[in-house]
TITORKOL-699568 format. One record per residue (C-alpha): chain; x, y, z; residue number from 0. Coordinates in pm, whole numbers, plus 32768, in hexadecimal, padded with zeros to 4 digits. Each point is the difference from the previous one (the first is absolute). Layout:
BEGIN
<rec><kette>A</kette><c1>X</c1><c2>Y</c2><c3>Z</c3><nr>NUM</nr></rec>
...
This chain:
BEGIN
<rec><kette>A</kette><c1>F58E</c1><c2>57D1</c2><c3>FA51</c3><nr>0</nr></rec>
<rec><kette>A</kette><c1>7FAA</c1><c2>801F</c2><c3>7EA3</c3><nr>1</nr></rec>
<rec><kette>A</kette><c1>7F61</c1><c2>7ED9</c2><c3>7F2E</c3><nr>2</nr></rec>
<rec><kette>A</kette><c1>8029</c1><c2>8007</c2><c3>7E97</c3><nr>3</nr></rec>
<rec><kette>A</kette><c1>7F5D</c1><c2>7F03</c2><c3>7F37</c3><nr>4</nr></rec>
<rec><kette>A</kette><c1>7F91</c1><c2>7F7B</c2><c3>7E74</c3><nr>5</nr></rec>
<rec><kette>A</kette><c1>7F77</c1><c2>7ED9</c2><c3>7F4E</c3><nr>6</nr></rec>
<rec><kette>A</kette><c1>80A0</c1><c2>7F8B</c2><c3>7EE5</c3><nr>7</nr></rec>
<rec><kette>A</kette><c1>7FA2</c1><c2>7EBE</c2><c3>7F7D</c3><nr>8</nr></rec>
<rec><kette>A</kette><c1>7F1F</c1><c2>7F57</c2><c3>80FB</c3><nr>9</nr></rec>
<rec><kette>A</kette><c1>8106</c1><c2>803C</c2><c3>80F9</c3><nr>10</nr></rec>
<rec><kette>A</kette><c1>7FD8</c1><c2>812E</c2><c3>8110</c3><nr>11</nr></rec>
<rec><kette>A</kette><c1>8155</c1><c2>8093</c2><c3>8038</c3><nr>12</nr></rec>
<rec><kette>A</kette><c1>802C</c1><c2>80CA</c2><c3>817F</c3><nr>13</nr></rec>
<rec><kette>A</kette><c1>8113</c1><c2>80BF</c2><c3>803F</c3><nr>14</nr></rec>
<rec><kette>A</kette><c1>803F</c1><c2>8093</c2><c3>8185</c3><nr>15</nr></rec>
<rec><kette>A</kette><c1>80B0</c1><c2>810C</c2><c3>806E</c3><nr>16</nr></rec>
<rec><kette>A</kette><c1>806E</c1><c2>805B</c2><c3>8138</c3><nr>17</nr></rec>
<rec><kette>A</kette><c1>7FCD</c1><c2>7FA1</c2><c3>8144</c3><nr>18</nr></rec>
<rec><kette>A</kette><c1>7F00</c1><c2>7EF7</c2><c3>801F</c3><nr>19</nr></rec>
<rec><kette>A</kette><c1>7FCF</c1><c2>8008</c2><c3>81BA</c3><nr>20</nr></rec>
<rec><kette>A</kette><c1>7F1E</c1><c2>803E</c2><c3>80E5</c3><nr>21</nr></rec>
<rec><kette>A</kette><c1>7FC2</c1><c2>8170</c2><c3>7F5B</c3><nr>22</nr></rec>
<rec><kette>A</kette><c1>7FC2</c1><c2>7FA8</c2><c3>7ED2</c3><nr>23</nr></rec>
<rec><kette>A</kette><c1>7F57</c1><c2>7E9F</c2><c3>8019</c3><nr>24</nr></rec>
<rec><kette>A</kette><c1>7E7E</c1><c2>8078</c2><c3>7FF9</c3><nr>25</nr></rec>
<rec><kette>A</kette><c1>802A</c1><c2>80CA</c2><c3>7ECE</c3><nr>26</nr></rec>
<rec><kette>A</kette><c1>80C2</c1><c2>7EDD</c2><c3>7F75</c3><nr>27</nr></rec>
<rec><kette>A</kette><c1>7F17</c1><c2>7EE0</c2><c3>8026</c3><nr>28</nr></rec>
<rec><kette>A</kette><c1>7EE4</c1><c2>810B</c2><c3>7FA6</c3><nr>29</nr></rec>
<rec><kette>A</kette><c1>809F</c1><c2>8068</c2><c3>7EBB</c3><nr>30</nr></rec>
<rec><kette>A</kette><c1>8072</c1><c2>7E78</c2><c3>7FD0</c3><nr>31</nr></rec>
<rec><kette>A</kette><c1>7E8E</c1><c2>7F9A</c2><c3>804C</c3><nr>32</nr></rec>
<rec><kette>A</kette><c1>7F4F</c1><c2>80D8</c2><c3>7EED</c3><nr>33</nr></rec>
<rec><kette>A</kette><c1>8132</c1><c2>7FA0</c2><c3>7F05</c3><nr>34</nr></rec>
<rec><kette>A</kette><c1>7FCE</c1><c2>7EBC</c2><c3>8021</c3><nr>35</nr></rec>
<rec><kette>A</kette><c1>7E6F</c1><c2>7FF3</c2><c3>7FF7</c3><nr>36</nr></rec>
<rec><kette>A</kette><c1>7FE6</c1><c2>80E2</c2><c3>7ED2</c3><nr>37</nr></rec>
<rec><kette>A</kette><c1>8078</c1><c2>7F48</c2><c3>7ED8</c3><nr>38</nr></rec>
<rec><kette>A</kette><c1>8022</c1><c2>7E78</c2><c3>7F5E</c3><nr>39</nr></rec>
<rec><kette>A</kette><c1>817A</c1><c2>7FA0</c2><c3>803A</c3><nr>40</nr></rec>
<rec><kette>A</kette><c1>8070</c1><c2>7EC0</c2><c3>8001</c3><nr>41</nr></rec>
<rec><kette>A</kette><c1>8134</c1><c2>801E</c2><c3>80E5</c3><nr>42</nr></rec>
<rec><kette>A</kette><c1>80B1</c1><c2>8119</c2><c3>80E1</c3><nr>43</nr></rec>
<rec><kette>A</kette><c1>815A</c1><c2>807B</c2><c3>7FE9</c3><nr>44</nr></rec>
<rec><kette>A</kette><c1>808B</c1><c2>80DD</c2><c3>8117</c3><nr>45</nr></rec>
<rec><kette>A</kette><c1>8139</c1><c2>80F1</c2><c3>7FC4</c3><nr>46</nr></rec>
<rec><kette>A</kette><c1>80A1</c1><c2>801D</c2><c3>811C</c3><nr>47</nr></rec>
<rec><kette>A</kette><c1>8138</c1><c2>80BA</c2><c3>7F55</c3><nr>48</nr></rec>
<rec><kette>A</kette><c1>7FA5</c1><c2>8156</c2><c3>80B6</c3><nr>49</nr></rec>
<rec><kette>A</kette><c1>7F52</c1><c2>7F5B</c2><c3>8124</c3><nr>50</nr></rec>
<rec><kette>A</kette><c1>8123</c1><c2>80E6</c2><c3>8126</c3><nr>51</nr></rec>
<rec><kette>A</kette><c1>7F68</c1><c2>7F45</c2><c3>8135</c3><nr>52</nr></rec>
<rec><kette>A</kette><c1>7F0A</c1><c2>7EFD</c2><c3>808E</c3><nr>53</nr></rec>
<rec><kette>A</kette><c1>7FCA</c1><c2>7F98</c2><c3>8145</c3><nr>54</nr></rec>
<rec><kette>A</kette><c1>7EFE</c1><c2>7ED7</c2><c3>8090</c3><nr>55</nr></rec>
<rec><kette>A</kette><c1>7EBF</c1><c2>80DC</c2><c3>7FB5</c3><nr>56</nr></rec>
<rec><kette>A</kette><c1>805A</c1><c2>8016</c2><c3>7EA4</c3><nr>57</nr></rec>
<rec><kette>A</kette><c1>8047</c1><c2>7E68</c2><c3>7FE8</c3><nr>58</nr></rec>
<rec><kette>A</kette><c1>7EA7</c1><c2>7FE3</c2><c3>8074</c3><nr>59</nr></rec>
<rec><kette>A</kette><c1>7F86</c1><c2>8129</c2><c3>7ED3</c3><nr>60</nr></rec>
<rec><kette>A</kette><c1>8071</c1><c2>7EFA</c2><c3>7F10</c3><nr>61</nr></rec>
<rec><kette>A</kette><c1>7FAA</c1><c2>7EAB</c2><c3>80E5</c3><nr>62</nr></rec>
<rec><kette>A</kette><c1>7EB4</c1><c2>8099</c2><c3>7FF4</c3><nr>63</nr></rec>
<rec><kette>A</kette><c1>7FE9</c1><c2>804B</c2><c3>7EA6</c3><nr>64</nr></rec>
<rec><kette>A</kette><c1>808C</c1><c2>7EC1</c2><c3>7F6E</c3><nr>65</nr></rec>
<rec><kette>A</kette><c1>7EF1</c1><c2>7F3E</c2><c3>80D3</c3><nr>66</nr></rec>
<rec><kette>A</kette><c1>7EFF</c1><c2>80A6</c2><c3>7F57</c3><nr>67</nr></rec>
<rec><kette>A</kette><c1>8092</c1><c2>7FF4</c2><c3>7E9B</c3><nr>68</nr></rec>
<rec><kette>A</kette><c1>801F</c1><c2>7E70</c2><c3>8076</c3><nr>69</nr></rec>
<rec><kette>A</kette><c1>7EA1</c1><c2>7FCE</c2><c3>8024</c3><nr>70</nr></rec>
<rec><kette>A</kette><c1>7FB5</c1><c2>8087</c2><c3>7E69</c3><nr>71</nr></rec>
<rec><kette>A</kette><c1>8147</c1><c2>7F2B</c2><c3>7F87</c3><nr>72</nr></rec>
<rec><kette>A</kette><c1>80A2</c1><c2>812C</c2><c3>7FC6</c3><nr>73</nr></rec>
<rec><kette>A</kette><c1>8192</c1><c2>7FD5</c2><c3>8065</c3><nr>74</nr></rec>
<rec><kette>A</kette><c1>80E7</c1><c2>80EE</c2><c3>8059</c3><nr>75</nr></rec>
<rec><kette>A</kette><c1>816C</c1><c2>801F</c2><c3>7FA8</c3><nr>76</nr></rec>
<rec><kette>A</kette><c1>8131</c1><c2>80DF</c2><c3>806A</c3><nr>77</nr></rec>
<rec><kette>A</kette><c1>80E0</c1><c2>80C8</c2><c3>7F41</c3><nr>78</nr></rec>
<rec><kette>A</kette><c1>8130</c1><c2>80FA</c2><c3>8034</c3><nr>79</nr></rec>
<rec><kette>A</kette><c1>800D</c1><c2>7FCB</c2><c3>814D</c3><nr>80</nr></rec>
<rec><kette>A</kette><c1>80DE</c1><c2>8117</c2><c3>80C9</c3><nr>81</nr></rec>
<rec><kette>A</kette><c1>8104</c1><c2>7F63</c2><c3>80C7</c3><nr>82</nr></rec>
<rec><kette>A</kette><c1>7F3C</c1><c2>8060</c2><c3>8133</c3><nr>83</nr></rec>
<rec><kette>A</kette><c1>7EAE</c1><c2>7F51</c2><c3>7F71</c3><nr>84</nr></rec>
<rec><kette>A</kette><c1>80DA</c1><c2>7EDE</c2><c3>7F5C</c3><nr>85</nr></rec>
<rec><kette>A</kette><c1>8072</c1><c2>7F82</c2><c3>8188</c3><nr>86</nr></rec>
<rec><kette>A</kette><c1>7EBC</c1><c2>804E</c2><c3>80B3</c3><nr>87</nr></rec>
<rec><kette>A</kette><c1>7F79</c1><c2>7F1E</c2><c3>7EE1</c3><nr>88</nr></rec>
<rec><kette>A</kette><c1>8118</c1><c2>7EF9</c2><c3>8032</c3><nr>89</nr></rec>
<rec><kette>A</kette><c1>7FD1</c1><c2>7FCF</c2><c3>818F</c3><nr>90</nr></rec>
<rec><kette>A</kette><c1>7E86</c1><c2>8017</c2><c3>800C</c3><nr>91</nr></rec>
<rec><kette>A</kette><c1>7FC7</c1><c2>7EF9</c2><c3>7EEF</c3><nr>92</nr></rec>
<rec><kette>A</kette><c1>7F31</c1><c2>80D7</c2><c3>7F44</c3><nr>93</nr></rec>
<rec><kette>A</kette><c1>80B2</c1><c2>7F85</c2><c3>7E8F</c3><nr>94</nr></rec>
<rec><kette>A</kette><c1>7F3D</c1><c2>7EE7</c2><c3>807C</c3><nr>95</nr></rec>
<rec><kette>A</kette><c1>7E95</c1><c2>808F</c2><c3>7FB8</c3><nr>96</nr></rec>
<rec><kette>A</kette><c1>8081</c1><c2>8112</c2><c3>7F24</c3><nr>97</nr></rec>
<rec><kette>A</kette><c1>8102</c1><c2>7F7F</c2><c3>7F06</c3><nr>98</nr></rec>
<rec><kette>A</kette><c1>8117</c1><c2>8100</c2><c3>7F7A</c3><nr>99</nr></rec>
<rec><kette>A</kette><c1>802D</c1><c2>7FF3</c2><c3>7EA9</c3><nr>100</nr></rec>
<rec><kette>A</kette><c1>8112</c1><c2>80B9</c2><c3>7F21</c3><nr>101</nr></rec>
């Protein structure tokens, strides 16, 4: 997994790359965790474009990281989602919590 991300505007933007599983999800949330905690952002978008795989471990990465962004007001949106993030997204009801946005 590689994490790639940028401010621009008040806005954090994350981009993920590759397989986001039981593998990688410690260095994810770890990496996501000091991301989010070092800067003033007022919202979160996620690129999933390059996102390969995720399986239940990574739902609960980003479950776990939109709960805390919650509790400052900060939301969290969805972009570019692969086709194989785009129906995990779709059957778990995650759009729900995390909005996709074009």
């Amino acid at each position: 997994m590689h994490i790639k991300s940028k401010i621009y505007k008040n806005t954090l933007y994350v981009l993920l790359c590759g397989e986001l599983d039981e593998h990688s999800a410690t260095h994810t949330r770890m990496v996501l965790d000091n991301t989010f905690a070092g800067v003033n952002f007022s919202q979160i978008i996620i690129d999933l474009s390059e996102l390969e795989f995720m399986d239940s471990t990574g739902i609960g990465v980003l479950i776990g990281r939109y709960k805390k962004m919650k509790n400052r007001n900060i939301p969290i949106f969805i972009c570019n989602p692969s086709t194989h993030a785009e129906k995990i997204f779709k059957m778990t009801g995650l759009y729900e919590i995390m909005p996709k946005i074009v």
